[in-house]
N, C-alpha and C positions, 0 to 999 in steps of 0.2 A: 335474226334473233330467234332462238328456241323456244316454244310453250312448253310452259310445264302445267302436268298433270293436276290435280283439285287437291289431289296425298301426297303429292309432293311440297306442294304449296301450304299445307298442312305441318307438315314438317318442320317445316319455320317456327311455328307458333306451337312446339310442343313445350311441356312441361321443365323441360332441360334451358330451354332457350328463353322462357320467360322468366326464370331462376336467375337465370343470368342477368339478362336486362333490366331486371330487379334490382342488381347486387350493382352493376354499372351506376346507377344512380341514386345509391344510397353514401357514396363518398362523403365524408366531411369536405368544404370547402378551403383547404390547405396548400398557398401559393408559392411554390419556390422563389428564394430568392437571384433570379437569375445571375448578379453582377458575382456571385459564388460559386455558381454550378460550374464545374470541370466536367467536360461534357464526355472527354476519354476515362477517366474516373469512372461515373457512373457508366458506363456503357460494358468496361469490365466487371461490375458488382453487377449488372444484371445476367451479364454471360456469365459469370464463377457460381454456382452453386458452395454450398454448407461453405459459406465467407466467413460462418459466427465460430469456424472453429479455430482456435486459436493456436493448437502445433501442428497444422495440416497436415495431419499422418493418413488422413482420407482420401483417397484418388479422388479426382475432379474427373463427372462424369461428360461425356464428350454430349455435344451439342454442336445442332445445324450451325452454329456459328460459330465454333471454334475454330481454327486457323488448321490444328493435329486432332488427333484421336488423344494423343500422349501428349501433352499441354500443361500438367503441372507446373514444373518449373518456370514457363514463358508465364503463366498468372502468378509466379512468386515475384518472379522477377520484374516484373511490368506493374504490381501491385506497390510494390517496394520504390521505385519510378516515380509514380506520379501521386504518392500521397504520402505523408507521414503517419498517420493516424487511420489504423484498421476500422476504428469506429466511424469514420466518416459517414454520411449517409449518403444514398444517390441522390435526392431532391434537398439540399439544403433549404430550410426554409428562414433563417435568419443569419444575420451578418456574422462572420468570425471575425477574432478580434486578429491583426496585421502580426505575422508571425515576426521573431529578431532570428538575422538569418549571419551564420560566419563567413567569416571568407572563404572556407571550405566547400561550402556551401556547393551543390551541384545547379546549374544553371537552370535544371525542371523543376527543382523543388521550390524554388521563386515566388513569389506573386507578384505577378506583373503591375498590378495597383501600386502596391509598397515601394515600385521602382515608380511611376507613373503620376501617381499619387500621391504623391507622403503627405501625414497626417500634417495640420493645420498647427502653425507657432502658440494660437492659442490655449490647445490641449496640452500643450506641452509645459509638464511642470518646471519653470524655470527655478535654477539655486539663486534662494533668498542672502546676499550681503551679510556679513559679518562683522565688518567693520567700514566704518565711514570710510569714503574717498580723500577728505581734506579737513583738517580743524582748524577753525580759525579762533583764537582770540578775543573775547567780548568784553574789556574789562569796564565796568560800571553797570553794565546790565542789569534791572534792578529785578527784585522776584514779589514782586506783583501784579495780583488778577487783573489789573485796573488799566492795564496796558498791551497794547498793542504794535509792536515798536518793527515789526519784517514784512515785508512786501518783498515781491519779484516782478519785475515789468515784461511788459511784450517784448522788449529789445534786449533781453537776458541779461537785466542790470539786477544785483539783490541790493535794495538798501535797507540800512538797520541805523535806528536814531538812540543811540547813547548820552548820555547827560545833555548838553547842550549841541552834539555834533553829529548830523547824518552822515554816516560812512556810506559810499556807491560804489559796491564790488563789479568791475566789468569780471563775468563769466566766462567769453571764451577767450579774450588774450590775459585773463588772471592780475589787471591792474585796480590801482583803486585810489578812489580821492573824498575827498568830505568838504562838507561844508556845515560851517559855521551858524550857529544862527546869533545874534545879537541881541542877549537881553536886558542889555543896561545893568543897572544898579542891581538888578533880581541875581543875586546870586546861588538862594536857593531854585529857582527857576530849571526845570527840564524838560525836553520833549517825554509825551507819552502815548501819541499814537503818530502810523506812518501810511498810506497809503497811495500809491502809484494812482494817475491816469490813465484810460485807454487806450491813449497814442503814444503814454513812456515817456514824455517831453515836461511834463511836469508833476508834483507832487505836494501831498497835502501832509503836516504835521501838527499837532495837536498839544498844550501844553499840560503844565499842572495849573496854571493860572486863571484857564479856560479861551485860550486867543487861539485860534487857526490861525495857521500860514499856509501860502499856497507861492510855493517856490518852483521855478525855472532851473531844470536839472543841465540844460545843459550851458547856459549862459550863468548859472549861481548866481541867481535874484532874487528878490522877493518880489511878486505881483500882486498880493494885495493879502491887506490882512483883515480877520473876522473876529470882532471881540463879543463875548457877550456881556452882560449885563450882570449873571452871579458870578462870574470869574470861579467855574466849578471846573475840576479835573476833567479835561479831556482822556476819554477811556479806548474810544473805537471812530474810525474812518470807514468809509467805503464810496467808492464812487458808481454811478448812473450816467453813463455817458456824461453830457457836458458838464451834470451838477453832484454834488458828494453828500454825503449824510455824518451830522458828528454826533456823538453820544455822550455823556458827558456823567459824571458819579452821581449827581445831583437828580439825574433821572431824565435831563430835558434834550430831545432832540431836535436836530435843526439842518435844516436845507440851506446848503451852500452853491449859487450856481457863478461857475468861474466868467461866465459870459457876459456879466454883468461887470461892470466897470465899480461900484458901487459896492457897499461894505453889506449890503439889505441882508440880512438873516431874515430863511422865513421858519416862524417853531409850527413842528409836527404834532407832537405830544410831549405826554409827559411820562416816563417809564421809573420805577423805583431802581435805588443805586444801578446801574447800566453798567455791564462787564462788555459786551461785543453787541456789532450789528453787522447785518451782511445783505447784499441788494440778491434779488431773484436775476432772471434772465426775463421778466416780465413786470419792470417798477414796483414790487413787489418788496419790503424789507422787515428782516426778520430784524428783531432783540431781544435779549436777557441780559438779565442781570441776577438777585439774589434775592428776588419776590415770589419765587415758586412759576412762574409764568414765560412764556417765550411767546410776545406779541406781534401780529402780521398784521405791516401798514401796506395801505394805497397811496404810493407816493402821489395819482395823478388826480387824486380827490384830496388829498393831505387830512386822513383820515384812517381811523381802526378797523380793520374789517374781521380781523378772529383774536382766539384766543386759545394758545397753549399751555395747557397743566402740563409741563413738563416735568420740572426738578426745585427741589426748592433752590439751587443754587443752579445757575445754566451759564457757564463761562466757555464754552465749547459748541458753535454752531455752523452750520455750512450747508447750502442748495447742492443739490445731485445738481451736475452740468448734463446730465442726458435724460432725467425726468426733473419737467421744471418744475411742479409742484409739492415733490417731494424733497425734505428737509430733513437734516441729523443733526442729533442735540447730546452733548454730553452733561453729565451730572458730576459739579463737583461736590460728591460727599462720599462719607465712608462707605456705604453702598452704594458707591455711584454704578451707571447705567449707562447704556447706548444705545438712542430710539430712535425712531424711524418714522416722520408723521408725512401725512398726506395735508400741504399746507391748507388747503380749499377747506376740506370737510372736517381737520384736526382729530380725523383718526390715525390709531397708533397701528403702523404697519408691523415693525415689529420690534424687539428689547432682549436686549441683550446684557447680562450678568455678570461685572467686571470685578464685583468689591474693590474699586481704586475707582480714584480721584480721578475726573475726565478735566484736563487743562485744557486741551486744545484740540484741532479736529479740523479734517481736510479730506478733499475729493482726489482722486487718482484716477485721470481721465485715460493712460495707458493702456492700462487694465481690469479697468472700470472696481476699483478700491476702492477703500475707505482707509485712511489712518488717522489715528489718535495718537495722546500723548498722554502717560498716567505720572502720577505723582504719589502711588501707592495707597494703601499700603500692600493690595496683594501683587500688583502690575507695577513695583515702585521703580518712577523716573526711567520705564518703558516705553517705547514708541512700538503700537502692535499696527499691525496691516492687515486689512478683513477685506474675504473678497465678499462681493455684493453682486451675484448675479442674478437673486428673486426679493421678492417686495420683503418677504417673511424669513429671511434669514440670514447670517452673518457667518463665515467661516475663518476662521483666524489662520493668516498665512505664512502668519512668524513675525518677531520681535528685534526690534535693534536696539541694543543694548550701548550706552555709551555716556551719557550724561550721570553725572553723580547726585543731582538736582532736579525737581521738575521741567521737562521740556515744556515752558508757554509759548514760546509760536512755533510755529512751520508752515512752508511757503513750499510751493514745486514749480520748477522752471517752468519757461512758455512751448517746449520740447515736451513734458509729461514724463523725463526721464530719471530728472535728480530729485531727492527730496532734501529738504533744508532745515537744519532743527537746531532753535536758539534756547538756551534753558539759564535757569537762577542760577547754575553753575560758573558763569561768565565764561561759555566755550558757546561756536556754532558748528556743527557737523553738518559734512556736506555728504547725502548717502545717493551713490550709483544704483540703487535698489527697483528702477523701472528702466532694464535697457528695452531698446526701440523694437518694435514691432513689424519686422517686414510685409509689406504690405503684398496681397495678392498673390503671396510665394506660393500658397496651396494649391493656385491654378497655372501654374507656369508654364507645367509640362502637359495641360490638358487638351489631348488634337481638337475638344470641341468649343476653344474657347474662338470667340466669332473676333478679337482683338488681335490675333494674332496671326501673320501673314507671315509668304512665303519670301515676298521682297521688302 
């Protein structure tokens, strides 16, 4: 190893050099985005000098690393290769967006990602339906709030109760049968609410006289019936695992559990005239009716624990199935609305500005949705689809148009793919409007996915 002299060593630390080592470390802290960088790319932009000029009528001056002395063309030509875009920069520091490439396409101008990678089903703006799949027929369907008459079950059954007769549409072989219900001498007598059990195997209906049934769908029985005391419209069903909740115009709510051999009603509360009620995913249930209020019980204390200022009419409710806390409420009035509450603390996440009547109102676990159903007058006898991906806002994803009446129910299979929509019109539309979502497809082709073997 050589010594060097004390002015040589001096050298180093001259004015020139500490300039420099200055300027070295005064960079902003600016990261390329490596999964972008074209590493042949950049390596020609740092060999090509005056790159900024756009009709290279400039000789390209030669450099330790050019290939020729006379290299113009091989940088036109080789620039033209591996980029599109003269502006490119050598250090990209943020993602581009995946170019659409034709069949013409040369094999380098690719990105390997876009074949590798392709962008996720969910970004992908799917085309919204235009017309129903299937119509079916409703005749007697009556057009009042006070009713709740369409379910769908776990085992792809839709049933809908018509004057005295639940119809049960099998979904995938397309057959259907009904059953009867027997009301004697009650002639005016008809169902007005319907709603399925957990396991699909049986079903609760609701009268105008105020008597629950609780019938054996696949054996057409009856198991046991629940009368109460004011013989008031049955309005709304919903079940809790083994036990159901009924709502009734009169205001009074009551606990039905099928387990019990015994006719026992146990009453909850009492809620002014009652339009719907709907259970949480945590014995939790929501009501309204036309008191300006949308009240949340403890079914497990059989007790009131909040209280929502909603709407002064609230016929339109439903739990998010993936935030169990939170709750959506439609308003049917002339300015009706579409909120967003936080059930715990009965703050309003957020409200949305319809001018049209909110009849009805459903979750769409596909695409993590929301749909409604208006009865106008500015949304008249529309069913809109809003997507719901933040606490605080509402995007409207399109409209299906087809009922000449207000749509009061809808129902979506146990698939998440169909939606179901019965209206005052005595028609039900059956809308293909959430096809299925391939699962995983984003990582198929991914060599580092640790699922994926060679045998």
């Amino acid at each position: 190893m050589s010594c060097r002299t004390v002015s040589e060593c001096l050298d180093l630390y001259s004015p020139t050099m500490q300039s420099r080592s200055f300027q070295a470390f005064s960079f902003d802290r600016y990261i390329p985005f490596r999964p972008n960088l074209n590493v042949d790319y950049a390596h020609l932009k740092v060999i090509s000098p005056n790159r900024g000029n756009s009709n290279n009528s400039r000789r390209i001056q030669s450099s330790p690393c050019s290939m020729q002395a006379d290299s113009e063309n091989y940088h036109l030509y080789l620039n033209a290769a591996l980029s599109n875009d003269d502006e490119e920069k050598v250090l990209p520091l943020t993602s581009r967006k995946s170019r659409k490439h034709s069949p013409l396409t040369p094999p380098w101008q690719i990105d390997i990602d876009d074949v590798f990678f392709p962008s996720s089903p969910k970004s992908r703006k799917r085309k919204l339906v235009t017309s129903p799949s299937r119509v079916l027929d409703m005749k007697g369907l009556r057009n009042d709030l006070s009713t709740n008459i369409l379910d769908w079950n776990c085992n792809n059954y839709l049933a809908v109760s018509l004057r005295q007769t639940v119809y049960i549409w099998n979904a995938e072989k397309g057959t259907c049968r009904r059953i009867k219900v027997n009301f004697g001498e009650q002639e005016r007598a008809f169902l007005t609410a319907l709603s399925w059990n957990q396991s699909g195997k049986s079903f609760a209906v609701g009268t105008n006289g105020g008597e629950v049934l609780l019938l054996d769908a696949e054996q057409t029985k009856l198991l046991i019936s629940f009368r109460s005391s004011e013989k008031s419209h049955i309005s709304a069903l919903d079940w809790n695992e083994g036990a159901f909740c009924s709502g009734s115009v009169a205001g009074n709510i009551c606990l039905h559990d099928e387990r019990q051999p015994t006719e026992k009603v146990t009453h909850i509360g009492r809620h002014r005239s009652m339009f719907n009620l709907k259970f949480s995913q945590h014995n939790y249930l929501a009501s309204g009716g036309n008191d300006g209020v949308v009240n949340i019980w403890d079914i497990r204390k059989l007790m009131k624990c909040n209280k929502i200022e909603a709407h002064r009419t609230t016929k339109a409710l439903s739990w998010c199935p993936w935030w169990s806390n939170v709750i959506a409420t439609g308003g049917y009035d002339e300015d009706g609305s579409i909120k967003i509450w936080h059930a715990t603390t009965a703050k309003l996440l957020s409200e949305t500005k319809v001018n049209s009547k909110v009849c009805s109102l459903i979750w769409a676990t596909e695409y993590k949705e929301l749909v409604t159903g208006f009865a106008g007058p500015s949304m008249k006898n529309e069913i809109a689809i809003w997507k719901y991906q933040s606490l605080d806002n509402l995007d409207l994803v399109g409209t299906l148009c087809q009922h000449e009446r207000q749509p009061l129910h809808l129902a979506i299979s146990p698939s998440g793919t169909t939606l179901a929509s019965a209206g005052s019109d005595e028609i039900m539309c059956l809308w293909d409007c959430f096809p299925p979502i391939q699962k995983g497809s984003e990582n198929i082709f991914s060599p580092l996915s640790l699922t994926k073997t060679v045998r």
